[in-house]
C-alpha positions as CSV (number, residue, x, y, z in Angstrom):
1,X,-38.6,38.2,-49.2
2,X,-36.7,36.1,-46.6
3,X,-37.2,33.1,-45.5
4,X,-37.2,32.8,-41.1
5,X,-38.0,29.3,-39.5
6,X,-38.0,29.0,-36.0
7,X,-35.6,26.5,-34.9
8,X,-34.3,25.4,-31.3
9,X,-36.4,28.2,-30.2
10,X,-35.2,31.0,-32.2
11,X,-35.6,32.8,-35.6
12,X,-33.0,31.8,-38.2
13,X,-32.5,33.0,-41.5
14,X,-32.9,29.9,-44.2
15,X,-32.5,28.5,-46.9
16,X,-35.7,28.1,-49.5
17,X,-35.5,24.6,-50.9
18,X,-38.9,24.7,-52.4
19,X,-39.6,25.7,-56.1
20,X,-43.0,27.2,-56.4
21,X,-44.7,26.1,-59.3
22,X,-48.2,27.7,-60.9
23,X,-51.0,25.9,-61.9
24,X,-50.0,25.7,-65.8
25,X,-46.0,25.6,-64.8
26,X,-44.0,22.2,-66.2
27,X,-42.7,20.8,-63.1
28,X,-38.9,21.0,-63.0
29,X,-37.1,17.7,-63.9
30,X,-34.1,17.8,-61.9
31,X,-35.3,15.6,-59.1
32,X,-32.0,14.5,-58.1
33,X,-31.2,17.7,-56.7
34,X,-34.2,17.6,-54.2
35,X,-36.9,18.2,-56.8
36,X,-39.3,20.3,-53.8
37,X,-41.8,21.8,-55.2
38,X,-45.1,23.5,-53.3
39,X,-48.3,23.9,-55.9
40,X,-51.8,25.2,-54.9
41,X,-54.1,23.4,-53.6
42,X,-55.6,23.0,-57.1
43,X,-53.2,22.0,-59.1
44,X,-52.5,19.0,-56.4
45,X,-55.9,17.9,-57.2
46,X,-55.5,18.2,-60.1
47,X,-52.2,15.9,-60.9
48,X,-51.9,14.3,-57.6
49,X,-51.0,11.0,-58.8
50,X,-48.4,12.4,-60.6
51,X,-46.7,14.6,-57.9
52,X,-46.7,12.1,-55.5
53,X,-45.1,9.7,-58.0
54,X,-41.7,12.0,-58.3
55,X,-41.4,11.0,-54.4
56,X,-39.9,14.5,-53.3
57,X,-40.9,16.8,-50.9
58,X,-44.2,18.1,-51.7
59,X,-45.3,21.7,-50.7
60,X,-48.9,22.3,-50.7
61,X,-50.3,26.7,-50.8
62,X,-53.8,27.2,-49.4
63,X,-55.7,30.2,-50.0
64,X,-57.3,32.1,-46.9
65,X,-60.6,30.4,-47.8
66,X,-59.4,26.9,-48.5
67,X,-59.5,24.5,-45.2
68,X,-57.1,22.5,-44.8
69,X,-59.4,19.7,-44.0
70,X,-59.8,19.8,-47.9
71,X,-56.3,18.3,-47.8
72,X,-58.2,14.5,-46.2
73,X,-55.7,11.6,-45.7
74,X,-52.9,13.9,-48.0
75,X,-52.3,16.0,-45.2
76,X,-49.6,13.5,-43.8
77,X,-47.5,13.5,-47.4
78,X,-46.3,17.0,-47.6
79,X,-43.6,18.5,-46.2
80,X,-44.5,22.1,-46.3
81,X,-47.9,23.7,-46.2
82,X,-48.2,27.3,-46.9
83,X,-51.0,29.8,-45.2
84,X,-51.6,32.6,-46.7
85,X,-52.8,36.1,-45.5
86,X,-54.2,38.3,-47.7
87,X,-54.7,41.1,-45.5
88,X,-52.8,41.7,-41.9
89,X,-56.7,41.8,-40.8
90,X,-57.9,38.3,-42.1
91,X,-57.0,35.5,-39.2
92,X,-58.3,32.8,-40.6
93,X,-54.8,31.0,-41.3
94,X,-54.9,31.5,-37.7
95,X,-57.3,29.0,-37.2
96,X,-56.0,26.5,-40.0
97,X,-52.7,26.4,-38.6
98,X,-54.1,25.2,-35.1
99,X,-56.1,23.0,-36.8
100,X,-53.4,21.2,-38.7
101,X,-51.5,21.0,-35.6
102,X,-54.2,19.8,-33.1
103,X,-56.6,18.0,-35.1
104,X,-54.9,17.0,-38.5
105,X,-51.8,16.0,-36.8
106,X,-49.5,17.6,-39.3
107,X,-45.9,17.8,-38.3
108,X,-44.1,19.3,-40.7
109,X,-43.3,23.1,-41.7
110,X,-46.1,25.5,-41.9
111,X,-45.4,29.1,-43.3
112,X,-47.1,32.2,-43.0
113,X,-47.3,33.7,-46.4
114,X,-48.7,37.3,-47.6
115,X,-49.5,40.2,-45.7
116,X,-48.7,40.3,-42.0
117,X,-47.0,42.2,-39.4
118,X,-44.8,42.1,-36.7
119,X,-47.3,42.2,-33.7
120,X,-48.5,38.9,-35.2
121,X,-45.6,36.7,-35.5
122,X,-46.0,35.7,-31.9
123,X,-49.4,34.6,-32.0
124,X,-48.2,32.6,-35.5
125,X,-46.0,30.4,-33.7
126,X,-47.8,30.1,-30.6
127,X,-50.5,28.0,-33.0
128,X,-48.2,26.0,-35.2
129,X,-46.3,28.4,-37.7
130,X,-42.7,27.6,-37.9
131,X,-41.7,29.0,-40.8
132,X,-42.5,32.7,-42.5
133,X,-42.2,34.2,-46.1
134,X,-41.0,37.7,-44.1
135,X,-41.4,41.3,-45.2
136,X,-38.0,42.6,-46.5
137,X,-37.9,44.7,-43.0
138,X,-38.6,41.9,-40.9
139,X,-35.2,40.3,-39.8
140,X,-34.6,37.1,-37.6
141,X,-34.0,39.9,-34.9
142,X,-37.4,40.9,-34.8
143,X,-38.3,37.6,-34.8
144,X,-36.9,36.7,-31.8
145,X,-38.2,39.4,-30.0
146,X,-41.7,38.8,-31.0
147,X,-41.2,35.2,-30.2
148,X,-40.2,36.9,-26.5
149,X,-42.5,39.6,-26.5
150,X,-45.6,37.9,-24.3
151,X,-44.6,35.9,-21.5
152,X,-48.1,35.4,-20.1
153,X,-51.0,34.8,-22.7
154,X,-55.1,34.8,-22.3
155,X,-55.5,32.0,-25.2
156,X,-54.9,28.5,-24.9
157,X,-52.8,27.3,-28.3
158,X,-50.8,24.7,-29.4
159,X,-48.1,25.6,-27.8
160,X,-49.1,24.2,-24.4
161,X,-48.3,27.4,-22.6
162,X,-50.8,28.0,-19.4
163,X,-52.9,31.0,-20.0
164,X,-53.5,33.7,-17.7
165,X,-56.7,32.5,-16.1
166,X,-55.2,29.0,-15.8
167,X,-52.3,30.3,-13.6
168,X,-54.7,32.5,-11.5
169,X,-56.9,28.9,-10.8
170,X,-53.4,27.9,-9.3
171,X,-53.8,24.8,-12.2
């Protein structure tokens, strides 16, 4: 699967620097080349101390069900937190991308993981996604025309745009 971030307000093919490692994987040694890793939510509990130690970037995988509020005062130390859908029908990474966003304050790279389509990428963005782990048939062309695709929206989102009812109040 490709990797497309959105950058400068447009959909660019990238670049993977992270190393996704499973719960019972050794983590890979070569830290001078960048040593970015992402590991589940689990195994950061697990061994935080330790992969906070190899000062890298730090990737972090959360499950559909897993808030990100679980995170606490680590939110702010990773680089990368993945959001996963495990059905195009299940929104709920909807909602924990806005809320690392709005109320965590996260900066950094969120990416859409699993199974989603097209007609969503839009909405991903407009509440904090900036990066996706895209379907084969899903090229930064697409992406850019979904970014495109709705130029007035009903639902206020991070992205500060004015919604529908807003602009009919004349605000």
């Amino acid at each position: 699967m490709p990797l497309i971030r959105a950058e400068d307000g447009r959909a660019v093919a990238a670049a993977d620097n992270f190393v996704r490692v499973g719960d019972e994987d050794a983590l890979p040694a070569d830290v001078e080349k960048g040593g970015a890793v992402t590991v589940s939510l689990a195994r950061f509990r697990r061994d935080r101390e330790q992969l906070l130690a190899r000062n890298t970037p730090l990737g972090v995988r959360l499950k559909a069900e897993e808030n990100p509020e679980l995170l606490g005062e680590d939110v702010s130390r990773f680089a990368l937190i993945e959001l996963e859908f495990p059905k195009f029908r299940d929104g709920r990474a909807f909602s924990w991308a806005r809320m690392l966003r709005t109320r965590l304050g996260f900066s950094g790279e969120i990416r859409a993981v699993g199974d989603f389509l097209y007609d969503q990428v839009n909405y991903q963005r407009r509440v904090g996604f900036n990066a996706w782990d895209a379907p084969d048939h899903l090229t930064p062309e697409l992406f850019d025309r979904a970014f495109g695709e709705m130029t007035n929206v009903y639902q206020p989102s991070t992205d500060g745009k004015k919604t529908i009812r807003q602009l009919r109040a004349g605000l």
